[in-house]
C-alpha positions in Angstrom: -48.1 89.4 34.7 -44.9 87.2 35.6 -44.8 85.3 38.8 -42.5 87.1 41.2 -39.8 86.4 43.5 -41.5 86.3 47.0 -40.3 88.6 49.3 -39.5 85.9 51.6 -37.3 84.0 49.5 -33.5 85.3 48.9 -32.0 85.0 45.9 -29.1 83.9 45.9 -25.7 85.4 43.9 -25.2 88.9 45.5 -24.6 88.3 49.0 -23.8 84.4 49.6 -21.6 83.0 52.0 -21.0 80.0 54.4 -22.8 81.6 56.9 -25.6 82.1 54.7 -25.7 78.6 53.6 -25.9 77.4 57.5 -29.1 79.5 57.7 -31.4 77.9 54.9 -33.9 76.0 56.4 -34.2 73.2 53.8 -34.6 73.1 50.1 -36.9 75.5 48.4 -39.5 74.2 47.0 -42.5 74.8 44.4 -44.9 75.6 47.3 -42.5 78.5 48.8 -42.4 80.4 45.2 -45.5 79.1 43.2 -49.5 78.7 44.4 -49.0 74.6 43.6 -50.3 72.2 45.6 -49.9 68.0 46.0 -46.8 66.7 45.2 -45.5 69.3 43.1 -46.1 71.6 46.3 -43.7 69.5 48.0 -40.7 69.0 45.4 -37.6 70.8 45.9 -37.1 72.7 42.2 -34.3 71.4 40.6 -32.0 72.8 38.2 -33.1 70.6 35.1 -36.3 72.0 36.1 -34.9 75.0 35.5 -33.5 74.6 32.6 -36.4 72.5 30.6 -38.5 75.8 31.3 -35.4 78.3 30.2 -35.7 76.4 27.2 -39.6 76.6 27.3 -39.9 80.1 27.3 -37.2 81.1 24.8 -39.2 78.8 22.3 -42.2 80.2 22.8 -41.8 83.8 23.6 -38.1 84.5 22.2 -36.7 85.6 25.4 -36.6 84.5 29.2 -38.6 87.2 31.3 -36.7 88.9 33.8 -38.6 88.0 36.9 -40.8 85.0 35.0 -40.9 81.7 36.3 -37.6 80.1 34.5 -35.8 82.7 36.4 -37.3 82.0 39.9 -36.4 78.7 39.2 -33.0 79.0 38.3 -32.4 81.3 41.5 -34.3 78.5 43.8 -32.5 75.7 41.8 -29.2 77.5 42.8 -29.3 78.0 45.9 -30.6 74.5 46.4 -27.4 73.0 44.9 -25.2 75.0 46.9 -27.1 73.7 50.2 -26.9 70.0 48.9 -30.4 69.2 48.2 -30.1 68.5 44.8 -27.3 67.6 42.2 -26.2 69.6 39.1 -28.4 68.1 36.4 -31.4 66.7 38.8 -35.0 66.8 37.7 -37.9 66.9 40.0 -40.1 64.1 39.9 -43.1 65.7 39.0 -41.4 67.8 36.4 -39.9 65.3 34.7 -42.4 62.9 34.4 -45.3 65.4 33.4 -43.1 68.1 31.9 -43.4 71.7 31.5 -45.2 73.7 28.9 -45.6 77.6 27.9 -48.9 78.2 26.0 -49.6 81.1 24.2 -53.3 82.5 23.5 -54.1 85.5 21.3 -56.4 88.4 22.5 -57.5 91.7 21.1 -54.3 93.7 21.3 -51.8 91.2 22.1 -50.6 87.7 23.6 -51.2 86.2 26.8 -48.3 83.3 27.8 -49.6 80.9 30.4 -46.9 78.4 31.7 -47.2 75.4 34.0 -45.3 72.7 35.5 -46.7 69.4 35.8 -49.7 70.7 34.6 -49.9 73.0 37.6 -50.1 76.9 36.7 -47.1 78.6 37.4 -46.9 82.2 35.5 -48.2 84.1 33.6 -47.7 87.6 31.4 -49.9 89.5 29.2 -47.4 91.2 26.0 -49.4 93.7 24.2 -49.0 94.0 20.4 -46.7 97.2 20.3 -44.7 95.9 23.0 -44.1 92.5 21.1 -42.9 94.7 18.1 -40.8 96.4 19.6 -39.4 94.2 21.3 -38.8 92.1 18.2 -36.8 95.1 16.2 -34.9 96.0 19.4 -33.8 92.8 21.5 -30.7 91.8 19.8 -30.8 88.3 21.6 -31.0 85.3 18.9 -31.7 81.9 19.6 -29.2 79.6 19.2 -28.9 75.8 17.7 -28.8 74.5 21.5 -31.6 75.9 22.6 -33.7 75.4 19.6 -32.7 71.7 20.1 -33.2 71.8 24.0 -37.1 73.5 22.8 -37.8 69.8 21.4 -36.8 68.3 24.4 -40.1 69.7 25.9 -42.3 70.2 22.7 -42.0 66.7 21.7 -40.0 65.0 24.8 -42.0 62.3 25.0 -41.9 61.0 21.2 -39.6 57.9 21.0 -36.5 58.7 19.2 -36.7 57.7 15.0 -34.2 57.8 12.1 -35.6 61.0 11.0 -35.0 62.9 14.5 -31.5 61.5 14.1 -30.8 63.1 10.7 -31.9 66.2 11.9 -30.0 66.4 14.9 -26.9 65.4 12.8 -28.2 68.0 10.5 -28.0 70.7 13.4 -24.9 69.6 15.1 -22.8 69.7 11.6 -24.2 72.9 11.5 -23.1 74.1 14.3 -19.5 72.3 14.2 -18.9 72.4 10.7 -18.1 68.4 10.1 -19.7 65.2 10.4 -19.9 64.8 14.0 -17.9 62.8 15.2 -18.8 59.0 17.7 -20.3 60.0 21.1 -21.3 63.5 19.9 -24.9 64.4 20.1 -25.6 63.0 16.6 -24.3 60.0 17.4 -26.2 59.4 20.2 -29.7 60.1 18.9 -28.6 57.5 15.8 -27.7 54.9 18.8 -30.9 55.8 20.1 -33.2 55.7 17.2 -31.5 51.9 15.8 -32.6 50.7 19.7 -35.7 51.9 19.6 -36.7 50.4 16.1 -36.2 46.7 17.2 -37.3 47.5 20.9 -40.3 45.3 21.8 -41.5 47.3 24.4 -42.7 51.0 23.9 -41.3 51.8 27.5 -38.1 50.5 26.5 -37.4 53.1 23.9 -35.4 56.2 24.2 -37.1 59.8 24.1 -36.1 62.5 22.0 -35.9 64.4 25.9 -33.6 61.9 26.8 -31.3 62.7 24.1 -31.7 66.5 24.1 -32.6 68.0 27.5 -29.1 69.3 27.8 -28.6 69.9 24.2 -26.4 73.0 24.6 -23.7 70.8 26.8 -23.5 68.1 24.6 -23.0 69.9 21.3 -20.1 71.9 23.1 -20.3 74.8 20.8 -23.3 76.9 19.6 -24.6 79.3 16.7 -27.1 81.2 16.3 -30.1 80.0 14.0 -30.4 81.1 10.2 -32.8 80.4 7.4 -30.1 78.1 5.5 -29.5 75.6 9.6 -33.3 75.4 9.4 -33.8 74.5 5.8 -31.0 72.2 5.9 -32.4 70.4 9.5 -35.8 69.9 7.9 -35.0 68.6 4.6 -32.7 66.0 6.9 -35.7 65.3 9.0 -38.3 64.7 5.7 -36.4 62.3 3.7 -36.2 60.0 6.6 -40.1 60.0 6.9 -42.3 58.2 4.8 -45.0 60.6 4.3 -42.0 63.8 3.6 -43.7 65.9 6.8 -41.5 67.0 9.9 -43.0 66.1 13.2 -44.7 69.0 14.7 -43.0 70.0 17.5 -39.7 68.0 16.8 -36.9 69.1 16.0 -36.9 70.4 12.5 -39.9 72.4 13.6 -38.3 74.1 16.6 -35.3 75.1 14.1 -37.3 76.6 11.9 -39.3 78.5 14.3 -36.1 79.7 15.9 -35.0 81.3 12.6 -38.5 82.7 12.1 -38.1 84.4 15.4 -34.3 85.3 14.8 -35.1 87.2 11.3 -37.4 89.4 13.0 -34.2 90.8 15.4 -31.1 92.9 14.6 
């Protein structure tokens, strides 16, 4: 099942106020909402954090579960802001330097999703094989460019940014705008990125395709949802600017196309 709110923690948004603010007893943190321990344990979740594993789940099971850990995250990150113990675009430590991941395994008679952050287990949620039907024909949620893009941030983060992530990131942001985009666009960047990185001496000097995409939605300041003829245009971007024609698993051609695999199957 999904990891659930505690029913010591508030969550924040119905009733706030000052008052309310004066009464939190420091930031919440991974230990408060999740059975984590070390570091991680002590972090306050941030709303990056949040965010990366927003991204996370919608990649991986097409949707953000109601009360799944994404969600808990985004509650704790928020209240966290308001009291000041984090910024609006911080990333934990822990979380950033290990990432966050949502696997998925298949059992008789349905899916089980396991998620973790920082390699510490976080949530996790049985879907049954009717239920993921249905909720395939019925949920009329669609995955958009942004997120699709914000999916590689975490499914291939750590991958050094290349020529070929670059076209298809231009790819998906002309998709989405309708034009060449234009200089300090999202595009841009990742080319900026990808021309450093090929005469960078140092492999800890080069940009990562996370650094360029983690807020993908922001940056591209407008958004579509994900079709057959985005993804076929993003990939074929992506494989002429690779030697051997394939798109890097994971990257972002790959989390396009799976976006409109997953888009086709809702009305």
């Amino acid at each position: 099942m999904s990891q659930e709110v505690p029913p010591s923690m508030p969550v924040p948004g119905d009733e706030h106020d000052e008052e309310d603010e004066g009464s939190v007893d420091g930031p919440v943190r991974y230990g408060d909402v999740f059975a984590v321990h070390g570091e991680l344990a002590g972090a306050p979740i941030a709303p990056q954090d949040a965010a990366t594993m927003q991204a996370a789940e919608s990649a991986v099971l097409g949707r953000t579960p109601k009360s799944g850990p994404a969600s808990v995250m985004q509650s704790a990150a928020a209240r966290n802001v308001r009291a000041g113990a984090v910024a609006h675009g911080e990333a934990t430590g822990a979380a950033a330097e290990l990432g966050v991941t949502v696997s998925e395994t298949r059992v008789p008679g349905g899916r089980i999703f396991t998620e973790f952050v920082a390699g510490q287990h976080v949530g996790q949620e049985f879907v049954s094989a009717a239920a993921d039907e249905e909720a395939s024909l019925a949920d009329g949620t669609k995955i958009t460019m942004g997120e699709a893009l914000e999916a590689t941030a975490f499914s291939a983060g750590e991958e050094p940014v290349e020529a070929s992530d670059a076209a298809a990131i231009e790819a998906a942001e002309a998709r989405v705008n309708g034009a060449t985009p234009a200089a300090g666009s999202l595009a841009a960047r990742a080319r900026a990125a990808a021309d450093a990185n090929a005469v960078a001496e140092r492999e800890e000097d080069k940009t990562r395709l996370r650094d360029v995409l983690a807020d993908a939605t922001v940056k591209l300041g407008a958004d579509k949802e994900v079709e057959r003829e985005d993804a076929a245009r993003v990939v074929g971007a992506e494989v002429r600017g690779k030697p051997d024609a394939t798109a890097r698993p994971g990257g972002v051609g790959a989390s396009v196309a799976a976006a409109a695999r997953l888009n086709t199957t809702r009305l």
